[in-house]
C-alpha positions as CSV (number, residue, x, y, z in Angstrom):
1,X,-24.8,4.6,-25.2
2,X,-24.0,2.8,-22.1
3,X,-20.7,0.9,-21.7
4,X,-19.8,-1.3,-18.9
5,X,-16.4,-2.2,-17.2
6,X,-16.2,-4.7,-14.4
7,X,-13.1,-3.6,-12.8
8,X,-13.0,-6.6,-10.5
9,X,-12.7,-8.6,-13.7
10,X,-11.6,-6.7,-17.1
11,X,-8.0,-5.9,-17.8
12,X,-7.1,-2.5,-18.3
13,X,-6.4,-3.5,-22.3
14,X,-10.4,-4.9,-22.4
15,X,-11.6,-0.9,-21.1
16,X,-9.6,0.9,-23.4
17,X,-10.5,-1.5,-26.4
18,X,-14.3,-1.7,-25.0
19,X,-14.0,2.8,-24.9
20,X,-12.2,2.9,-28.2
21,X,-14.7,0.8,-29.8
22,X,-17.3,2.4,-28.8
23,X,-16.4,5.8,-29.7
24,X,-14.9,4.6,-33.2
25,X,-11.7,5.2,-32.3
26,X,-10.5,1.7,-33.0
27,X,-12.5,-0.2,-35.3
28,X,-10.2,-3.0,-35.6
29,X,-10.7,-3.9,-31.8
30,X,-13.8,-6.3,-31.8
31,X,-15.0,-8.2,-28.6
32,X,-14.0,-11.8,-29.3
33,X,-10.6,-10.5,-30.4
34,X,-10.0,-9.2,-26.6
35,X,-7.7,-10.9,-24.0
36,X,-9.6,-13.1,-21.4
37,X,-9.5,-12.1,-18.2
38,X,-7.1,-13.1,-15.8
39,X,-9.9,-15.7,-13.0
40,X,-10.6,-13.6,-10.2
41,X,-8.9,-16.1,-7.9
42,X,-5.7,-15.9,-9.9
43,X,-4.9,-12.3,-8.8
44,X,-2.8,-11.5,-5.6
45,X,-4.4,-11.0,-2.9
46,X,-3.9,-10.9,0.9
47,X,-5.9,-14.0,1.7
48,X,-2.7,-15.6,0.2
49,X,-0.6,-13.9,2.5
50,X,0.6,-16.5,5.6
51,X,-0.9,-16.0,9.2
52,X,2.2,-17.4,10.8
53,X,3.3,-15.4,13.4
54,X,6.6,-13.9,12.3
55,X,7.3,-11.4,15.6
56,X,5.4,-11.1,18.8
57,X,2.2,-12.0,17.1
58,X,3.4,-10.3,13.5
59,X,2.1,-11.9,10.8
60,X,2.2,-11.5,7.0
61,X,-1.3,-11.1,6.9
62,X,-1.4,-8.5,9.7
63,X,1.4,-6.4,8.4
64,X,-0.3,-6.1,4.7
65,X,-3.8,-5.1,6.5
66,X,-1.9,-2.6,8.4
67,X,-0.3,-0.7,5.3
68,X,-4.0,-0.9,3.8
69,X,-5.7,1.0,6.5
70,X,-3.0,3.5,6.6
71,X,-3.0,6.9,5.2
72,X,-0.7,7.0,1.6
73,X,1.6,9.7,4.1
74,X,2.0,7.1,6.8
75,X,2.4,4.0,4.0
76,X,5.1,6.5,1.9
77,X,7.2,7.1,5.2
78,X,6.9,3.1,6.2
79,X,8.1,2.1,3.1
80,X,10.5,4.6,2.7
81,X,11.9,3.6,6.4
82,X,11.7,-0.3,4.5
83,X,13.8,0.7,1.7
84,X,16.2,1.7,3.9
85,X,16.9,-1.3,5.5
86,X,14.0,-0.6,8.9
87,X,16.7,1.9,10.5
88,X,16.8,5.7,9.4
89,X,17.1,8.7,11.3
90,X,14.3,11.2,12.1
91,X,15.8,14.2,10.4
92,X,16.7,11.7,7.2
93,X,13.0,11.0,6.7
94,X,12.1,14.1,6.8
95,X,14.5,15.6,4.5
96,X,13.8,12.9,2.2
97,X,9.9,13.6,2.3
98,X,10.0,17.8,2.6
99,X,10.0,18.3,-1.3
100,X,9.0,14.4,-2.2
101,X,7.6,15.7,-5.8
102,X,4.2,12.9,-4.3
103,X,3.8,13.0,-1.2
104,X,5.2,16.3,0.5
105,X,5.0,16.3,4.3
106,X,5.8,19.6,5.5
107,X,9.0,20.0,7.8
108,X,8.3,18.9,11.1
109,X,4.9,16.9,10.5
110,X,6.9,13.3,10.2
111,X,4.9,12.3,13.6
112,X,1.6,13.5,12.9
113,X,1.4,12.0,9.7
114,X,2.2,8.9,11.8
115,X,-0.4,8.9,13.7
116,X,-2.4,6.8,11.5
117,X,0.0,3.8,12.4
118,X,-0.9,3.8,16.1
119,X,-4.3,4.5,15.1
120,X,-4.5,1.7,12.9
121,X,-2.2,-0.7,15.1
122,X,-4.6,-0.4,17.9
123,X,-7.0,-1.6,15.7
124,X,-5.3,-4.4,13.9
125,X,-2.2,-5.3,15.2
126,X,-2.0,-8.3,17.9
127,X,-2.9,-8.6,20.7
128,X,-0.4,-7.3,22.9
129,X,1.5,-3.8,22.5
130,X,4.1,-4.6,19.9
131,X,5.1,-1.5,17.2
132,X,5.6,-1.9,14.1
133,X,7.4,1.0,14.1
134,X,9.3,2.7,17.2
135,X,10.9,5.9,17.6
136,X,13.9,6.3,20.0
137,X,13.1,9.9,20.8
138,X,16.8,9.8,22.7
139,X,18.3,9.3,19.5
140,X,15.9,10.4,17.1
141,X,15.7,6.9,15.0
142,X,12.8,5.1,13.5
143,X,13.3,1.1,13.5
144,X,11.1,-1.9,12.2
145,X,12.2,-5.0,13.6
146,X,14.3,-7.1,10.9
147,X,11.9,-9.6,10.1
148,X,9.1,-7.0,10.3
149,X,10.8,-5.2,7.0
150,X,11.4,-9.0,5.5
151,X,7.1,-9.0,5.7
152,X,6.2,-5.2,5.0
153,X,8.2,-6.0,1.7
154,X,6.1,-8.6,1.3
155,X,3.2,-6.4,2.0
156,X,4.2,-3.8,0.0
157,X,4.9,-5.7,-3.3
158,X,1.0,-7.0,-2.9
159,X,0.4,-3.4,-2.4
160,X,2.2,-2.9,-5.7
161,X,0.0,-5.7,-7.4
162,X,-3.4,-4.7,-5.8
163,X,-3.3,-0.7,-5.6
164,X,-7.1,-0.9,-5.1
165,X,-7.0,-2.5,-1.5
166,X,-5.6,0.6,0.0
167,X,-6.8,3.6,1.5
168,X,-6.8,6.5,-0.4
169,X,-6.5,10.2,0.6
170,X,-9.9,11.2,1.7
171,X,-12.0,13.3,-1.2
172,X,-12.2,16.7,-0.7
173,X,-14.4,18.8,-2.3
């Protein structure tokens, strides 16, 4: 037996009912009684996002693209800096993330772990040398600029919608 499951276009409800049928488990569930799929140009996604500049070349678009390409560390500690309103001290962060029951990030590895955002910025950011995120070593703060957190929330709910447009940890075998 072979059983197929688009999962650019089935719902989650269509592959359980498709594997459930198909094993006997749910005799009940037939294939015209399934849900039809939402059209693939009715889900989120970040072409809807807006490509006006929101901050020193900032936009919507280019925030969302930036939490994609980021490692899941880097994307925790950004959102986790969001949450808190774009302001949180070094040492907070890395309390809050040193026995984080999913994403641990051992005591003093806050910066490496962020590494992927300059990496990343460099790559998709704008064109001049604006941060997303800066560190005041003096004071040991992270900051997002205020309207920066108004568009990685943005970002981030997407990211809550489309889970499948972000980077994932790397396989390791």
């Amino acid at each position: 037996m072979q059983l197929t499951i688009d999962t650019q276009t089935d719902t989650y409800e269509q592959a359980i009912d498709a594997v459930q049928a198909a094993y006997g488990l749910n005799p009940a569930a037939i294939t015209g009684d399934w849900p039809k799929a939402p059209a693939l140009e009715s889900r989120p996604g970040p072409e809807q996002l807006s490509g006006e500049d929101l901050w020193e070349g900032w936009t919507d678009r280019l925030l969302f693209d930036t939490i994609a390409a980021v490692m899941p560390g880097a994307r925790a500690v950004l959102r986790r800096i969001v949450e808190l309103g774009g302001t949180a001290s070094y040492d907070a962060v890395q309390e809050y993330f040193a026995h984080h029951p999913d994403t641990p990030i051992g005591q003093g590895k806050i910066g490496g772990v962020l590494t992927s955002v300059r990496a990343v910025r460099r790559r998709i950011g704008p064109d001049n040398n604006t941060r997303v995120l800066e560190l005041d070593d003096r004071v040991r703060i992270y900051r997002i600029e205020p309207v920066l957190v108004e568009g990685l929330q943005r970002a981030f709910d997407l990211a809550d919608a489309r889970p499948d447009l972000l980077r994932q940890e790397p396989v390791r075998s």
